[in-house]
C-alpha positions as CSV (number, residue, x, y, z in Angstrom):
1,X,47.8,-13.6,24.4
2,X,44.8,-15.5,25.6
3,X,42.4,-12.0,25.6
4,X,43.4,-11.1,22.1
5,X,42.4,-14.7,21.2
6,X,38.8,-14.5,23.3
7,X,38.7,-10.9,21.3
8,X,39.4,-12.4,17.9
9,X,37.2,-15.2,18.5
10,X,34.5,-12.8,19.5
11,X,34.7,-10.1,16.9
12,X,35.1,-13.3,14.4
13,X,31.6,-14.9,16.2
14,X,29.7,-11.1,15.9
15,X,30.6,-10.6,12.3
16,X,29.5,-14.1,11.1
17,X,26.3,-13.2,12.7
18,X,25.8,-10.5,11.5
19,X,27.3,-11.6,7.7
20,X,24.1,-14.4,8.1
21,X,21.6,-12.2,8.8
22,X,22.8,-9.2,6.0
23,X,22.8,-12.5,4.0
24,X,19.2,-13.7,4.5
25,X,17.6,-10.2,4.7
26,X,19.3,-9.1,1.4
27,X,17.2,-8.3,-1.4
28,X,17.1,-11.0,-3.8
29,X,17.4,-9.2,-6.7
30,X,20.4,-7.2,-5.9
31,X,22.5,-10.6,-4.8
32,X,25.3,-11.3,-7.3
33,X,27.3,-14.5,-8.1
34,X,25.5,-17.1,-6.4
35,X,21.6,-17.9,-5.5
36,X,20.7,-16.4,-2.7
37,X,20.3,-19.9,-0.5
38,X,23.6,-20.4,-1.6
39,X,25.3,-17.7,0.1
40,X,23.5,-18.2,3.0
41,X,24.8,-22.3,2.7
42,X,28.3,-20.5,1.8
43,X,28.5,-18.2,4.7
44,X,27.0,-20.6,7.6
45,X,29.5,-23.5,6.3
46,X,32.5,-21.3,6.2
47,X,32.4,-18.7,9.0
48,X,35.0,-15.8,8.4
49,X,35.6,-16.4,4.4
50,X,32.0,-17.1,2.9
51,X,31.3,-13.6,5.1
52,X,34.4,-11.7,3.3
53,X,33.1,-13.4,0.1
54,X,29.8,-12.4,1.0
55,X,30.6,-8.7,1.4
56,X,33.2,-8.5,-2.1
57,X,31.1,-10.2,-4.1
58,X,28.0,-11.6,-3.6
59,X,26.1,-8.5,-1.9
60,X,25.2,-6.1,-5.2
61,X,25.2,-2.5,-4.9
62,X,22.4,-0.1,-5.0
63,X,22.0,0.7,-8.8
64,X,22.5,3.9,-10.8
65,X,18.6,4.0,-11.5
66,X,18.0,3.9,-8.1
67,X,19.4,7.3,-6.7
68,X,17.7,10.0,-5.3
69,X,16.2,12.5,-7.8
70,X,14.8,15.9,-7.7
71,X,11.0,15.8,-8.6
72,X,11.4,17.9,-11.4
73,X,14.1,15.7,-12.8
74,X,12.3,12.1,-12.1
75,X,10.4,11.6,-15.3
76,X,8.1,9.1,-13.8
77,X,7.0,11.6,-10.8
78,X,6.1,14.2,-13.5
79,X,4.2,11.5,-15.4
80,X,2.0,10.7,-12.4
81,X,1.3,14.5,-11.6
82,X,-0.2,14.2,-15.2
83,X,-2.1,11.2,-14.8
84,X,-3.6,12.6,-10.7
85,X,-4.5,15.6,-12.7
86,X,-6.6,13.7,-15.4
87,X,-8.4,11.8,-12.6
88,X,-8.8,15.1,-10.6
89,X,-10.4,16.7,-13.6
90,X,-12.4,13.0,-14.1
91,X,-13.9,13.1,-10.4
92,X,-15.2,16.8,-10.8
93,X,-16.8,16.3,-14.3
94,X,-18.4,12.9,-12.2
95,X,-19.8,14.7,-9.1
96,X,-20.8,17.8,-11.4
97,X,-22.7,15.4,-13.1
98,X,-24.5,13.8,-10.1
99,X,-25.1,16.8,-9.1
100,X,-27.2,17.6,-11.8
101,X,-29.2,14.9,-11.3
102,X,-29.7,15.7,-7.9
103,X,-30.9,18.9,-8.7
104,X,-33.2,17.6,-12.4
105,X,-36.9,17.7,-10.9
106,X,-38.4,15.5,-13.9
107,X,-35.6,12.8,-13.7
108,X,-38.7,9.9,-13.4
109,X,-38.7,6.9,-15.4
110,X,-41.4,8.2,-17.6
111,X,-40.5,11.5,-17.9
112,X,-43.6,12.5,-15.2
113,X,-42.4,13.4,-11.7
114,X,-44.9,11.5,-9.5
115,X,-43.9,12.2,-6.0
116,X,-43.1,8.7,-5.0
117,X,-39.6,7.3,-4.3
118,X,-38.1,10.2,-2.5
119,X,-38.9,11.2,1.5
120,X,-39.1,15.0,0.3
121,X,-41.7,14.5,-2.5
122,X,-43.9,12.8,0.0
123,X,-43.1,8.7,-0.2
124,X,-43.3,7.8,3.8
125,X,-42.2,4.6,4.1
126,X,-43.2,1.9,6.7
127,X,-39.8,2.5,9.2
128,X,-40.1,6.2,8.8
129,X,-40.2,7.6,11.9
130,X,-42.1,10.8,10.3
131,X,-44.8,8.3,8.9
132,X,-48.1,8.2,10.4
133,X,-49.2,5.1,12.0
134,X,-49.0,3.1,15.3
135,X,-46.9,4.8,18.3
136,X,-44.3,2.8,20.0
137,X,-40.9,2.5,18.6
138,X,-40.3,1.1,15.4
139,X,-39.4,-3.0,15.0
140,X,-40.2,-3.8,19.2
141,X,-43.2,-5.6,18.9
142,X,-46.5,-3.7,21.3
143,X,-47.5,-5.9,24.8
């Protein structure tokens, strides 16, 4: 008789555990009845019943909304194909167009394509290490 008491006592002890932490952990928004803090008041203050309680009523079930879907059923999934193919389509027409101005030769502020402002069309600039000038390595000053 005493070992099925220890076992009772024990299984009793494990479940009100684990009752407090299901409790605590449980999404908020899911939790039926009572506040949240207050099931977790209910279950600490009253061991075995708040965690039967707990468990009948208070913990909610996962809704309707919320199974599983094929993609090809899931409206919302279908939607945002739609939208990534709009921003796909957005991005190309974007780099096409930088593109192009990569490639304009007379894309100057004035219309006339002077040369300066660009490595290739001749502009050395003073950290360049292409650029004529003194030897040495640029930025370490000469003994």
């Amino acid at each position: 008789m005493p070992r099925l008491a220890v076992i009772v006592v024990a299984a009793a002890i494990v479940f009100w555990i684990y009752t407090i932490v299901d409790c605590a952990l449980f999404d908020r928004l899911r939790v039926r009845g009572l506040r949240k803090g207050w099931w977790v008041a209910l279950v600490i203050l009253v061991p075995v019943v708040g965690g039967v309680l707990w468990f009948v009523i208070g913990r909610g079930r996962r809704s309707r909304s919320g199974r599983s879907l094929a993609p090809d059923d899931d409206a919302e999934f279908l939607r945002r194909l739609g939208s990534d193919a709009v921003q796909e389509e957005r991005i190309r027409r974007l780099e096409q167009e930088l593109a192009d101005l990569d490639d304009d030769p007379g894309a100057g502020d004035d219309g006339h394509d002077s040369g300066a402002g660009h490595p290739s069309r001749g502009d050395r600039g003073p950290h360049d290490p292409e650029a004529p000038g003194e030897p040495g390595q640029p930025g370490r000053p000469h003994d």
